[in-house]
C-alpha positions in Angstrom: 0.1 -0.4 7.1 -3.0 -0.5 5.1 -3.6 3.1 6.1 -0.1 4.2 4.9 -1.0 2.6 1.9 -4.2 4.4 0.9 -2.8 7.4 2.0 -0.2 7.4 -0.6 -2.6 6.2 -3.4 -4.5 9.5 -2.9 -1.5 11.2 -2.6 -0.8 10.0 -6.0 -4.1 10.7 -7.1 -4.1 14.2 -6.4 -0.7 14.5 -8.2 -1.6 13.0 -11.1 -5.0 15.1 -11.6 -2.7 18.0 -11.0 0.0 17.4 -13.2 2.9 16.2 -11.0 4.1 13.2 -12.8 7.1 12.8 -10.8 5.8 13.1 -7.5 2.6 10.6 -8.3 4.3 7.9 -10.1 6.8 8.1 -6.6 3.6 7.8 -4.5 2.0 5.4 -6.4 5.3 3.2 -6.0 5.0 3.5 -2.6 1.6 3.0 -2.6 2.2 -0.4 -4.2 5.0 -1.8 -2.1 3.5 -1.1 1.3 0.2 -2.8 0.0 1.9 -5.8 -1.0 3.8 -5.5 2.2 0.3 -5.1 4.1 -1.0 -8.3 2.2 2.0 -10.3 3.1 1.9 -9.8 6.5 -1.8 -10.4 6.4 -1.4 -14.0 4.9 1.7 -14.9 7.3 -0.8 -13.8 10.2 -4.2 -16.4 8.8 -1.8 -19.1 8.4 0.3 -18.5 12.1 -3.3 -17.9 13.2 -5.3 -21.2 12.0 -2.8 -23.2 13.6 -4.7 -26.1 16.4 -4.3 -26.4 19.8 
């Protein structure tokens, strides 16, 4: 998920340098959501994780 993520921040990097306003701001929202996504999951997992015996 974290992958997915980064791959659309550069995809929205490369836009924007370019020019493509439309394309990188869509990236970069995607870019966003799946990191918070990623981040979510990864706190739900520490917590289900800590849990004692």
């Amino acid at each position: 998920m974290l992958s997915w993520s980064l791959t659309f921040l550069v995809i929205a990097i490369i836009a924007a340098v370019l020019g493509f306003s439309g394309i990188a701001g869509t990236a970069a929202g995607i870019a966003k959501i799946l990191f918070v996504v990623f981040l979510i999951i990864w706190i739900i997992s520490m917590v289900l994780g800590r849990k004692a015996p």
